[in-house]
C-alpha angles and dihedrals in degrees: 000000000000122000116236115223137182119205111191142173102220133183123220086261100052099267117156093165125121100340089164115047153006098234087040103098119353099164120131092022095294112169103170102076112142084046091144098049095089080057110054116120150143090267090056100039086052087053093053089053094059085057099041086031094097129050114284152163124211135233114217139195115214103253085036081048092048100043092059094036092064088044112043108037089066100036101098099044083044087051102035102130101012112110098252116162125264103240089051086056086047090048096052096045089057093042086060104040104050121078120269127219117212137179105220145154092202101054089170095070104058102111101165117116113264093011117156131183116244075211114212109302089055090169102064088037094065091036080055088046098044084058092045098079151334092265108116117242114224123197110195117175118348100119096189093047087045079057095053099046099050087045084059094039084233089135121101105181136015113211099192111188095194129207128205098235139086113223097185099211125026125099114306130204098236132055134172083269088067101124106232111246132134127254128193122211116239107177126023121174118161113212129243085249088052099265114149107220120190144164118211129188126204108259098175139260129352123277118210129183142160116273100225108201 
């Protein structure tokens, strides 16, 4: 059974949009997009190994889809002969090679090498994928399809890479459809920049009780 993660870059106010660029996502008026890049640090780059650190495919909404597929495919023909670092290298063979996963309503135009259509019942498709092998499913982005999934409770683990900044509008993780249900950290680290990364498992449902004084 694969585990479902979603690895997110998330603002103090629950953004998602746009982390890695200005030009990224611009939709609804959004102008802060690069947030992330003043934060940026060794602490953060050895937490996004861990998530990236075990065979994976990826599950994609269509602008997060979009987004990564005009930016991977070319990056090691853009890069050949920089001096960019080996495990980026790494990173982006593996980002290209492994299936993704997208929510899409134009499945002819994933072009994308290993793209495949989550078709129209996506539920029952990823609840199909997540029984197909051991290989971990990662959702990045996609802000609709995160909605969906933890509507669903279809999500097993939540990696928040968490800046210190609130953006006040942009696309945000969680949503009122978010279905109610407990996480454990198992993992916190803050960044030398002041990011809180931390990695949370699903540990049921939630608790509730009185606070006597």
């Amino acid at each position: 059974m694969r585990k479902l993660i979603a690895v997110e870059f998330i603002s103090l106010d629950g953004v998602i949009q746009a982390p890695g660029g200005p030009e990224e996502d611009t939709s609804n008026g959004f102008t802060f997009g690069g947030w992330l890049a003043p934060y940026g640090d060794k602490s953060l780059m050895e937490a996004l190994k861990i998530s990236y650190g075990s065979p994976y495919d990826l599950l994609l909404g269509r602008n997060t889809y979009n987004i990564f597929a005009n930016y991977w495919p070319g990056f090691e023909e853009a890069n050949k002969g920089k001096p960019v670092d080996e495990s980026t290298i790494n990173f982006a063979k593996d980002f290209n090679a492994c299936t993704k996963y997208v929510a899409t309503h134009s499945p002819k135009t994933l072009n994308w090498k290993n793209s495949e259509s989550l078709g129209d019942n996506i539920i029952q498709k990823i609840e199909d994928i997540k029984k197909s092998n051991n290989k971990n499913l990662l959702v990045v982005g996609s802000s609709n399809l995160v909605h969906t999934l933890l509507a669903h409770n279809l999500i097993d683990e939540l990696h928040l890479y968490m800046a210190p900044v609130i953006l006040g509008k942009g696309k945000r993780l969680f949503d009122d459809t978010s279905k109610a249900s407990a996480f454990k950290v198992v993992r916190s680290v803050i960044s030398e920049t002041g990011m809180s990364l931390i990695h949370y498992v699903r540990e049921g449902e939630v608790r509730t009780a009185s606070i006597e004084e």
